[in-house]
N, C-alpha and C positions, 0 to 999 in steps of 0.2 A: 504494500500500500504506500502510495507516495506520501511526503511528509506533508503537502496540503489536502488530503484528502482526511490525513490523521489531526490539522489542526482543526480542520472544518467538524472535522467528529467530536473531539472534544470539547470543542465552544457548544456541541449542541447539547453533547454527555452533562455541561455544566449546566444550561439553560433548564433540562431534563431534572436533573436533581435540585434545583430551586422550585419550580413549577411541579414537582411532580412530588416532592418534600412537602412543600405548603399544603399540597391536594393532601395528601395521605395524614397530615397533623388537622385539616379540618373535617377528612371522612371519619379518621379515627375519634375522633374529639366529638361527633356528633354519635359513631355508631356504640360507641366504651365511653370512654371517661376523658376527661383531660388528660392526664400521666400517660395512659394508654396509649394514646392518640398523637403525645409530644414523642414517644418512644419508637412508634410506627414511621413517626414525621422526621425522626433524626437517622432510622438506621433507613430508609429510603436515600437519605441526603446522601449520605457514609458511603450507600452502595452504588450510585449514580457517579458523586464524584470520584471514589477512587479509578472507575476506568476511566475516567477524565483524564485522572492524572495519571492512569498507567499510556494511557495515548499522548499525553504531552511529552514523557518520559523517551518515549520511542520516535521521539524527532531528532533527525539526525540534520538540519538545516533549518535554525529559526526565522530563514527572512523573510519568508509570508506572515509569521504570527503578530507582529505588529500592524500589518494591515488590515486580519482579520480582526483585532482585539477595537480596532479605530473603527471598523465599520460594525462591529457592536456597540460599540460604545455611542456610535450613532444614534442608532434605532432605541438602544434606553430612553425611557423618559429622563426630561431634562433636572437631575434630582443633583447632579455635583454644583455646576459652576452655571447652567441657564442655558437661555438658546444661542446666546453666540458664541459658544465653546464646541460647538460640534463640528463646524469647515476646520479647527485649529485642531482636532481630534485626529480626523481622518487626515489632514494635511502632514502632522505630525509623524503619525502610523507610516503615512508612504513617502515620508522622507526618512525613518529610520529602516523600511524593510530595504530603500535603494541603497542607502549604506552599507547593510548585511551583506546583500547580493554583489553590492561592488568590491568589498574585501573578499564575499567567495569567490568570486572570480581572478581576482586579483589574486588567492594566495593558492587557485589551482594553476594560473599562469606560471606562479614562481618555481609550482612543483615540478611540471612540467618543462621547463629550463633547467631544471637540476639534475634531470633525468637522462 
């Protein structure tokens, strides 16, 4: 699996155990008890995120992940810094993934001259 394909899964694996966390602390909370329902709602989270993070784990080339994290960071509601932080979000994201990409490139040219 390419390593965009593994960061695209894990922003979703994350998205998944938020949303899918919350669901399961308000079905449990409604169908048991509170406690119940916060314990339903936390090992839901536990089991979503860690293949999140066993998928982030398994990236062998960060320079997409800045991109994708800026164009989530988009679509959030505007809850950090307001509506005019979001062109500074993504603009940011795709100017540090062109730097990633530029050093990867750059430091397989070098490897490839030493060769």
């Amino acid at each position: 699996m390419s390593d965009t394909k593994k960061s695209c899964l894990g922003l979703v694996f994350i998205v998944a155990a938020v949303v899918l966390g919350v669901a399961a602390l308000v079905a449990g909370s409604i169908g048991m008890d509170l406690r119940r329902g916060a314990i339903v709602g936390v090992a839901t989270f536990v089991f979503f995120f860690t293949i999140a993070a066993y998928l982030f784990l398994k990236i062998n080339n960060w320079g997409m992940l800045p991109v994708i994290a800026g164009m989530v960071y988009t679509i959030l509601p505007d809850v950090i810094l307001g509506p005019e932080d979001d062109l500074l979000a993504v603009l940011l994201g795709a100017v540090i993934s062109a730097v990633l990409a530029w050093r990867s490139q750059r430091s397989k040219k070098s490897a490839e001259l030493t060769e």
